[in-house]
C-alpha positions in Angstrom: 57.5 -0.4 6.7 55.9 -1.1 3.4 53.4 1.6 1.7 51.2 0.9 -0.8 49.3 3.6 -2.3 45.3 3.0 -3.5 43.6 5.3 -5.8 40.9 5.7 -3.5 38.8 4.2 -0.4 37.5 1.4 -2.5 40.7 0.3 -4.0 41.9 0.4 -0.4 39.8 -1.8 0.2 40.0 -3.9 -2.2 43.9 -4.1 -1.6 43.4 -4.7 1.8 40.7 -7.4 1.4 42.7 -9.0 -1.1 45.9 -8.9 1.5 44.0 -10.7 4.3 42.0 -13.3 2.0 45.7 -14.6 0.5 46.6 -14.6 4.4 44.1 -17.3 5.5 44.0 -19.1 2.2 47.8 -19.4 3.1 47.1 -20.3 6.9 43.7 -21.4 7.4 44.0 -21.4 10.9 45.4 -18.0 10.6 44.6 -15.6 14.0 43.5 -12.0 12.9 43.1 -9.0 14.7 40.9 -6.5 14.3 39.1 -3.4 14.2 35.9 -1.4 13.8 35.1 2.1 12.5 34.2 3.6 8.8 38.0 2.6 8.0 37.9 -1.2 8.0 34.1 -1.5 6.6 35.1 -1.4 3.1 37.6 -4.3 3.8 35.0 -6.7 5.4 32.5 -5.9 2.6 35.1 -7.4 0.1 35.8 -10.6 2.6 32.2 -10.9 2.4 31.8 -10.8 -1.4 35.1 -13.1 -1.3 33.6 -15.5 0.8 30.2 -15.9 -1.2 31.9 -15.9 -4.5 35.4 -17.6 -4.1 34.1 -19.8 -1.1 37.0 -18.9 0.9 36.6 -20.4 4.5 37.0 -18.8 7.9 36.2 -22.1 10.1 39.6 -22.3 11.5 39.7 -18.4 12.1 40.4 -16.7 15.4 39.7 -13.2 15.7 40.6 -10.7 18.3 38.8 -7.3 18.5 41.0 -3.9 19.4 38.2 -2.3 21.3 34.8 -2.1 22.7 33.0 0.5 24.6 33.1 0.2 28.4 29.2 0.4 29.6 27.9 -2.0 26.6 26.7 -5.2 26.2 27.3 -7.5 23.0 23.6 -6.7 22.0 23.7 -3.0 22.2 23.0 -1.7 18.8 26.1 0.5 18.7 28.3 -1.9 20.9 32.0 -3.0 18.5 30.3 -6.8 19.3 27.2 -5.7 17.0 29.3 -3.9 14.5 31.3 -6.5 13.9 28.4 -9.1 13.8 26.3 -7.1 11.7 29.4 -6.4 9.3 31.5 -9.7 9.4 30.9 -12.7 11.6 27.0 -13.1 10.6 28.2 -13.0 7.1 31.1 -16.0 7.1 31.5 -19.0 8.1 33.1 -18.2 11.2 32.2 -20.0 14.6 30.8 -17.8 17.3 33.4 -19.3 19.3 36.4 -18.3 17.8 35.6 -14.6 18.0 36.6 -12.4 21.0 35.8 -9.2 22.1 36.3 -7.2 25.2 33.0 -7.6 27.2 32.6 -3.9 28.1 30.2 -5.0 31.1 32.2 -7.4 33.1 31.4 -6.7 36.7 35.3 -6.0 37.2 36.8 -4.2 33.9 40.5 -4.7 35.1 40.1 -8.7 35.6 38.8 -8.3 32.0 41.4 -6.8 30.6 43.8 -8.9 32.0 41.6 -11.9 30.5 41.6 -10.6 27.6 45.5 -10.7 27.3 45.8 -14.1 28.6 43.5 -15.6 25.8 45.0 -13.9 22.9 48.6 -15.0 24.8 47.1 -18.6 24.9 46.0 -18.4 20.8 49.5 -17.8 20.2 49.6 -14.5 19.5 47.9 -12.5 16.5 49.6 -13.3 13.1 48.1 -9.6 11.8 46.7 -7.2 13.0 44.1 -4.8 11.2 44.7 -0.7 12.2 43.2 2.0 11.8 44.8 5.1 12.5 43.0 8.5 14.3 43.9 12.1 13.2 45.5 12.7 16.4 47.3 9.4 15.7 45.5 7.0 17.7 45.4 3.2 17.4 43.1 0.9 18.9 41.6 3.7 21.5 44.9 4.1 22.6 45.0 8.1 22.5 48.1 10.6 22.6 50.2 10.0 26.0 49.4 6.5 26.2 52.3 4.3 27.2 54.0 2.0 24.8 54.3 -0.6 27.2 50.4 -0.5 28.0 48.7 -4.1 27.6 45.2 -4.1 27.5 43.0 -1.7 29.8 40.1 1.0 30.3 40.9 4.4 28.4 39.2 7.7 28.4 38.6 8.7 25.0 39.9 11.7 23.9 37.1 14.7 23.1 38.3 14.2 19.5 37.8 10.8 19.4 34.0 11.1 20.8 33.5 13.9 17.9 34.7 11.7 15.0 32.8 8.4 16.3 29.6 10.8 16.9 28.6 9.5 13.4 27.4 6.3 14.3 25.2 7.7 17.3 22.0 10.1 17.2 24.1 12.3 19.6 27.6 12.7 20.7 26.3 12.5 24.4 25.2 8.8 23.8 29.2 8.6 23.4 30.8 6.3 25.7 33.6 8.4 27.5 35.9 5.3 28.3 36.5 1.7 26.4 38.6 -1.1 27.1 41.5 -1.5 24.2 44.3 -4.0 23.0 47.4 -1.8 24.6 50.1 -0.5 22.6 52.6 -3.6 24.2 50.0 -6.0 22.8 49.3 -5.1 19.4 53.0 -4.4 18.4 53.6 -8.3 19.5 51.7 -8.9 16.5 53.7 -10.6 14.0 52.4 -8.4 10.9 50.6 -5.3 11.1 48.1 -4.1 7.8 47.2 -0.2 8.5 44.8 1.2 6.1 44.6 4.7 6.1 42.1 7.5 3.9 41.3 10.6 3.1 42.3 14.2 3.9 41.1 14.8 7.2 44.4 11.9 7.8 46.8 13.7 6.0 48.5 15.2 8.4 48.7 12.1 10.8 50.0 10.5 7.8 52.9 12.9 7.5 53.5 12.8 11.4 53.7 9.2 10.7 56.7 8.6 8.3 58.6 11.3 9.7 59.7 8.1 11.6 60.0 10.0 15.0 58.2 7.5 17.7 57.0 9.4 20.1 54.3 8.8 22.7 52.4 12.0 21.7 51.6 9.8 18.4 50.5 6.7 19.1 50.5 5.4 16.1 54.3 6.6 15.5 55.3 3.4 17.5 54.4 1.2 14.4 57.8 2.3 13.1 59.8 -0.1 15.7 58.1 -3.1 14.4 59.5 -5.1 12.1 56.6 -6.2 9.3 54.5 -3.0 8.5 51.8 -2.8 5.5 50.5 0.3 5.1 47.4 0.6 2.7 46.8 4.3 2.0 44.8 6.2 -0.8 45.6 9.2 -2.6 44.1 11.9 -0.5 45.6 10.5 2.5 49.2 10.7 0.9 49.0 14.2 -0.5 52.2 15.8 -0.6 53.9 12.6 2.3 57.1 11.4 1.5 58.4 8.6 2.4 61.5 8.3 4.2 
């Protein structure tokens, strides 16, 4: 597990941006995974600026989405497909083709999940995969108690959850309650893992984190068993952590 420490959100981003554009100038045909939220939105606003200044190309891209809620379609305004559209894939060069997301209205949300696993099995795999991490230490929208040997499936979100993705809704009811996510198994086959990580409020998970104790209880404590680890995390996040 490699840390790298940024002075702030930006230069997180900037780190992180910087990390995956030197990925797919490296392997054009590169196959990413990855995620939505506040966290990652400084990253794809630097790909962005990359891409129109540096012309760096994203035809031979795959992607793979962690999540999307269970109940909305790809149009929804607050659906992960519009998120990422809005924030990414509209932006690049990227085929529509070669993105994938869980649709979180297929008439039967188990067949889907199991879909979902068998095309990102068929792509080879994910060479990296983007994280972010929750304060109760959840990856993807796997929450605390989830199994590590989960592959992708319908979760109930966690009350905390709901509360801190509130923020991009005009109430917390509009909140989904359950969304399909990449399982625990599934994102740890990924051959590299970049977590970015900011600010106080993940402090504590950040502690929880290198303590190096894997436990289901913290999700994201599982990320210590894998064998190629980048975390990205700013000052704030850090305070006082110490690595083992």
């Amino acid at each position: 597990m490699k840390l790298i420490e940024a002075r702030d959100y930006k230069h997180m981003s900037e780190l992180a941006a910087n990390y995956l554009v030197d990925k797919v100038q490296t392997n054009p045909s590169i196959v990413l995974g990855l995620a939505t939220g506040g966290t990652p939105l400084g990253t794809y606003q630097r790909l962005i600026m990359d891409h129109e200044k540096n012309d760096t190309s994203y035809k031979q891209v795959t992607t793979y989405n962690l999540d999307e809620y269970v109940g909305f379609s790809s149009d929804h305004p607050n659906s992960y497909h519009a998120f990422m559209h809005k924030n990414l894939f509209e932006k690049v060069d990227i085929p529509p083709s070669n993105v994938h997301l869980p649709n979180g209205i297929a008439p039967d949300l188990v067949e889907e999940c199991k879909e979902y696993e068998a095309k990102i099995e068929a792509s080879g795999g994910i060479d990296v995969q983007l994280l972010g991490m929750g304060s109760n230490g959840h990856i993807g929208f796997n929450e605390p108690g989830t199994s590590f040997q989960a592959t992708t499936q319908i979760v109930e979100l966690a009350q905390s959850t709901r509360e801190a993705n509130a923020r991009f809704f005009s109430d917390i009811r509009e909140v989904p309650h359950e969304a399909i996510t990449m399982g625990i198994a599934t994102i740890m086959k990924s051959k590299e893992i970049l977590l970015l990580v900011s600010g106080e409020s993940k402090n504590e998970a950040m502690r929880k984190l290198v303590k190096g104790e894997v436990d289901e209880s913290f999700p994201a404590s599982v990320l210590n068993k894998h064998s190629h680890v980048t975390i990205i995390a700013d000052k704030h996040a850090l305070s006082g952590v110490t690595m083992r």
